[in-house]
C-alpha positions in Angstrom: -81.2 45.5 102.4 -80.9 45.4 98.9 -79.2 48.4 96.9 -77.5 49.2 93.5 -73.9 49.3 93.6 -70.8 49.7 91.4 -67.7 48.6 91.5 -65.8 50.4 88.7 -67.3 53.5 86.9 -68.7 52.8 83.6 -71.9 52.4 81.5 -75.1 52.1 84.1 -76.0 48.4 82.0 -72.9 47.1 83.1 -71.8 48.4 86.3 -74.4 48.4 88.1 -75.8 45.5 90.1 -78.2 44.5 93.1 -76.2 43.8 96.5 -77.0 42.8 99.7 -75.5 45.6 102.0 -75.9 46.9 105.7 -79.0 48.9 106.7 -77.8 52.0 107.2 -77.8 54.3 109.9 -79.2 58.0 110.6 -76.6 60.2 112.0 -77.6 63.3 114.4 -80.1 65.5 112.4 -80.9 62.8 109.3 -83.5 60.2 109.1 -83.7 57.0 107.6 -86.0 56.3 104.7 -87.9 53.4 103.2 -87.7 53.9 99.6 -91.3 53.9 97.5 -89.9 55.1 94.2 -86.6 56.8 92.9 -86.4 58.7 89.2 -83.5 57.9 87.0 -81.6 61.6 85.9 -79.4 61.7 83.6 -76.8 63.3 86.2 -77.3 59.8 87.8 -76.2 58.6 84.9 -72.9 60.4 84.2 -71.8 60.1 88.1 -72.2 56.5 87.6 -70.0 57.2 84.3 -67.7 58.9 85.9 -68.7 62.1 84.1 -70.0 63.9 86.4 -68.9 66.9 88.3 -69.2 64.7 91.8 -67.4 61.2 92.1 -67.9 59.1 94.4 -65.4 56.7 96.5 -66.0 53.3 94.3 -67.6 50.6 95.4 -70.3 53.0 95.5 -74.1 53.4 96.0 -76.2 55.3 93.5 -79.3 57.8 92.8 -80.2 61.0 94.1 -84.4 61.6 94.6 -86.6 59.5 95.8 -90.0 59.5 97.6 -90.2 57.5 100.8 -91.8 56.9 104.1 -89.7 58.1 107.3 -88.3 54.7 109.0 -85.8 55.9 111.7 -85.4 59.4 113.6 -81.9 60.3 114.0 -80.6 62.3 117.2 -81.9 65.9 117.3 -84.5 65.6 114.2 -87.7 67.5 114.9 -90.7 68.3 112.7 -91.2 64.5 111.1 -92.5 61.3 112.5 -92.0 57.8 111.5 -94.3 56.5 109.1 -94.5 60.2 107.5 -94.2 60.2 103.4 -91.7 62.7 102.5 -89.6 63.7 99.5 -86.0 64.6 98.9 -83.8 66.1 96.1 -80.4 66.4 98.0 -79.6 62.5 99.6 -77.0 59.9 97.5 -77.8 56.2 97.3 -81.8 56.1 96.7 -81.6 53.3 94.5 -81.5 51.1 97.4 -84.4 49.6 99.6 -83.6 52.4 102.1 -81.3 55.6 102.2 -80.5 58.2 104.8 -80.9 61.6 104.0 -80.7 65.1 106.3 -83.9 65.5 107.7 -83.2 70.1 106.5 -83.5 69.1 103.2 -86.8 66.8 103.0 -90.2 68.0 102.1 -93.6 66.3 103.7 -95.4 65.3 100.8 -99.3 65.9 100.5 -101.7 63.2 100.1 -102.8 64.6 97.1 -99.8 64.1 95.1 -98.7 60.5 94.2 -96.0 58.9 95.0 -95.6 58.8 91.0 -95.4 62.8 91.0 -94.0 63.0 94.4 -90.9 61.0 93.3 -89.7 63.8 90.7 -90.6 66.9 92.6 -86.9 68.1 93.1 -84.5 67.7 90.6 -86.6 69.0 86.9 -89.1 70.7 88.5 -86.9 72.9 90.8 -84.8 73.6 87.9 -87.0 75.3 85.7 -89.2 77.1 88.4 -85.4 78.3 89.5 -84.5 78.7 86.1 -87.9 81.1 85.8 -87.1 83.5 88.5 -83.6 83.7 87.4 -84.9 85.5 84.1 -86.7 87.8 86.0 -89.7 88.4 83.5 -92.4 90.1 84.6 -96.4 89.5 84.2 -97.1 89.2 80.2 -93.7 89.7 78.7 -92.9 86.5 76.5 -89.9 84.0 76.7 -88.6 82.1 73.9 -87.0 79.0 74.6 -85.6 75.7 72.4 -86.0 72.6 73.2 -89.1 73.2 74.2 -90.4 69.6 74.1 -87.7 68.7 76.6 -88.9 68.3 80.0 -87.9 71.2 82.1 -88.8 73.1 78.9 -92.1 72.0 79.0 -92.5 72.5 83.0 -91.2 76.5 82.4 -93.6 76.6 80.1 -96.3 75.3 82.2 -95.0 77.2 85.1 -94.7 80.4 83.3 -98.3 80.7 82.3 -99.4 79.9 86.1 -97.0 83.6 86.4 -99.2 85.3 83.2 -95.8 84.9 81.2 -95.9 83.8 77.7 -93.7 81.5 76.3 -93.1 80.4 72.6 -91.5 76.9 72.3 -89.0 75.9 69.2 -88.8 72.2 68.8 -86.7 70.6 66.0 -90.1 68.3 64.9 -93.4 69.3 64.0 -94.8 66.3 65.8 -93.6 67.7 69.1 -96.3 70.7 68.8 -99.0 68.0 69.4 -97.5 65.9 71.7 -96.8 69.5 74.2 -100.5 70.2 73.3 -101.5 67.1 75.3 -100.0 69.0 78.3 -101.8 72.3 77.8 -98.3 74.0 76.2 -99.3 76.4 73.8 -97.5 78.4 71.1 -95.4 75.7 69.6 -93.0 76.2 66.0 -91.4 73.5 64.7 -87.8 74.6 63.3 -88.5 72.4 60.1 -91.3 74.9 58.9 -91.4 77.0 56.3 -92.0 80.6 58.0 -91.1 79.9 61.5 -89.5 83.2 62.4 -91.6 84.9 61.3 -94.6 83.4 63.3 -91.9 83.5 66.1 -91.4 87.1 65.8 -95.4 88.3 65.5 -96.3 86.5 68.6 -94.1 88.5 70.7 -95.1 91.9 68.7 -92.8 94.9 68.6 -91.4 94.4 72.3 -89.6 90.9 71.2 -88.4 89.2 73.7 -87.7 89.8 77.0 -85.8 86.3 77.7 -84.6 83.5 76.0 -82.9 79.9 76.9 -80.2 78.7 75.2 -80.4 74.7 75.5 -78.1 73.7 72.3 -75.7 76.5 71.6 -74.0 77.2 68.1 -76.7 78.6 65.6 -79.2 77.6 67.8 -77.7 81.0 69.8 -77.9 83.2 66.8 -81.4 81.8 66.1 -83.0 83.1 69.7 -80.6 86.6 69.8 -82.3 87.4 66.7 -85.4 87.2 68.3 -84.9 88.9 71.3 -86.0 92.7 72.4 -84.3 95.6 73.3 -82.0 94.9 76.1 -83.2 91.3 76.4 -81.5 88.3 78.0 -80.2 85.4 76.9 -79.5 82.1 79.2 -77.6 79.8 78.4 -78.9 76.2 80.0 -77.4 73.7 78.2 -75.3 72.2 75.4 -77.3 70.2 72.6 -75.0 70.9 69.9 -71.4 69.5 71.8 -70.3 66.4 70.2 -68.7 65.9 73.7 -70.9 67.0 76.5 -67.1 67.6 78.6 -66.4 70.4 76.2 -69.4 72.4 75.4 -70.4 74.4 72.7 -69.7 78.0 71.5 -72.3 80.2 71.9 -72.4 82.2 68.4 -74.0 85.3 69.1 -74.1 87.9 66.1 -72.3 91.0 67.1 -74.7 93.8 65.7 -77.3 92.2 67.9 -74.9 92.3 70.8 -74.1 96.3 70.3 -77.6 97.6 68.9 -79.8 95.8 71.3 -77.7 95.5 74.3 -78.6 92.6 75.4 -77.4 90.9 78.0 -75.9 87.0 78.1 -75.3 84.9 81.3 -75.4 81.1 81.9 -77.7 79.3 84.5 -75.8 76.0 86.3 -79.0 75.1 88.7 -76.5 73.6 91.5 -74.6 77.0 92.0 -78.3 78.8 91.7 -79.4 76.1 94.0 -76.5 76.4 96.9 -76.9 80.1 96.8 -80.4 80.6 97.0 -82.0 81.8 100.4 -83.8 79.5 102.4 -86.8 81.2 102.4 -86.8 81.3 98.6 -86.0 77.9 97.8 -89.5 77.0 100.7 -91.4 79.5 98.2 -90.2 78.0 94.7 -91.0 74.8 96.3 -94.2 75.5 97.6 -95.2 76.9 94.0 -94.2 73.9 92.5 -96.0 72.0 94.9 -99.4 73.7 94.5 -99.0 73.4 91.0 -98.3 69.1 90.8 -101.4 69.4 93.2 -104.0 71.2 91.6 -103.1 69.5 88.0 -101.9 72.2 86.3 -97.8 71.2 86.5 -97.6 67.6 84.4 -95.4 65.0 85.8 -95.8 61.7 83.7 -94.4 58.6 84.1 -92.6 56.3 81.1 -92.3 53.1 83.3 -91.7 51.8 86.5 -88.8 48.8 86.9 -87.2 47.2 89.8 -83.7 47.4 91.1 -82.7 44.3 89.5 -83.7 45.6 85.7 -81.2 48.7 86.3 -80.0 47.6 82.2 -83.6 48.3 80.6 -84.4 51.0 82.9 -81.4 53.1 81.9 -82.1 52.2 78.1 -85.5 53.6 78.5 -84.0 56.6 80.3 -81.8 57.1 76.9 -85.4 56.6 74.6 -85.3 59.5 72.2 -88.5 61.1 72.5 -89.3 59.7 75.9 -91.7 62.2 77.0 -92.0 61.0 81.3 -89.3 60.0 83.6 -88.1 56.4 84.4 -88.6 55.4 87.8 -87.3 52.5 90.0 -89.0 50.3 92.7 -87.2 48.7 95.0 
């Protein structure tokens, strides 16, 4: 079959290439997998880098979601059939023809979805529908979040209002508040406006804030503590603001806000969320996700679709400032 490997770790343009390498094999309680279409991440990107917090034995295979159609049973697997179309999140090496992956962490997926959707179910999606829960907000309180135009920014958003939470949206641009219109995502401020705090502040009304995410750091931190309520939270998601995404950014949160309005500040890593999580949770964040990428109402777009062999321009288009879908690859 034919699969991406590298040899050395380095940029994806480079070290990547298209090999001719055994089929592989299910083990006891994994299947094997005919790949339709597999999303590019940027996590895929920095394990290929060597950036990553997992590194692989080199030469090594790459990827990590895919949608497929079940091609071998391995020993003890139950609940699937061959020929079924199923989705997984957790497997290494999906930017091949085929991959194995354990048959526990696959999810059957429903005709109405296509394999376009279907292929990018796991990794953004189940972040931010994870990341929602972790706030704990309840029906109508409002979150305030930056990055907003970023994509599991715009899926909380979209998620949220499916709860009857509210979300304002910060984006750097004032073209981003139409191009998050075209998905239904409402109560958008551009940071380059005159006035924006203010038109932050009055949607939220007395209360504040009961949440906010943190997905630069440095001001960006002071900007959203000053907005929050009494005894609200602040999340930390990601790093924006780093020069070097190893080192991070400080979090600058003023401390009169800290003391007066007690509020509360904790980081979110998805994987450690993730691994943590009870089964029975993870099936019912799932299953909302699901619903929602099935009855229209949770946008997953598409930038382009290359094969194996154009690894170079489909990692460039991964990189696309402004890109607003994901990359995909077809074997």
């Amino acid at each position: 079959m034919r699969a991406l490997i590298q040899d050395e770790f380095g940029d994806p343009a480079s070290v990547l290439s298209v090999r001719e390498v055994p089929l592989p094999e299910p083990r006891p309680g994994q299947v094997r997998i005919r790949t339709l279409l597999a999303p590019i991440h940027n996590h895929d990107l920095w394990t290929v880098k060597g950036d990553y917090g997992y590194k692989p034995a080199l030469p090594a295979a790459s990827g990590s979601e895919a949608v497929g159609v079940i091609d071998a049973l391995g020993e003890g697997v139950e609940g699937f059939t061959v020929g079924q179309r199923v989705a997984t999140g957790s497997a290494f090496g999906t930017w091949a023809e085929y991959f194995v992956a354990g048959a526990a962490g696959l999810l059957p997926v429903p005709g109405e979805i296509s394999d376009e959707a279907a292929a990018q179910l796991f990794s953004m999606p189940f972040s931010a529908i994870s990341l929602l829960d972790y706030l704990n907000v309840q029906h109508g309180q409002w979150i305030v979040q930056n990055t907003a135009n970023g994509m599991v920014g715009r899926l909380l958003a979209q998620l949220a209002a499916a709860r009857g939470i509210n979300v304002t949206g910060l984006v750097r641009r004032s073209a981003a508040v139409d191009e998050l219109a075209t998905f239904g995502v409402t109560n958008v401020i551009a940071t380059d406006s005159e006035g924006w705090r203010d038109r932050a502040k009055e949607l939220a009304g007395d209360a504040g804030y009961a949440a906010a995410v943190d997905s630069i750091g440095g001001a960006a931190s002071t900007q959203l503590a000053l907005l929050l309520g009494q005894r609200g939270t602040l999340v930390s998601f990601g790093a924006m603001s780093a020069t070097n995404p190893g080192e991070g950014a400080m979090l600058e949160i003023p401390v009169n806000v800290a003391i007066f309005k007690e509020i509360v500040v904790k980081g979110f890593w998805g994987r450690t969320v993730s691994q943590e999580m009870a089964p029975a949770k993870r099936a019912e964040l799932m299953g909302e996700v699901v619903r929602g990428v099935a009855a229209g109402t949770l946008a997953l777009p598409v930038d382009g679709v290359y094969p194996l062999d154009e690894i170079s321009s489909a990692a460039a288009a991964s990189g696309r400032p402004g890109r607003v879908g994901k990359v995909l690859l077809r074997p």
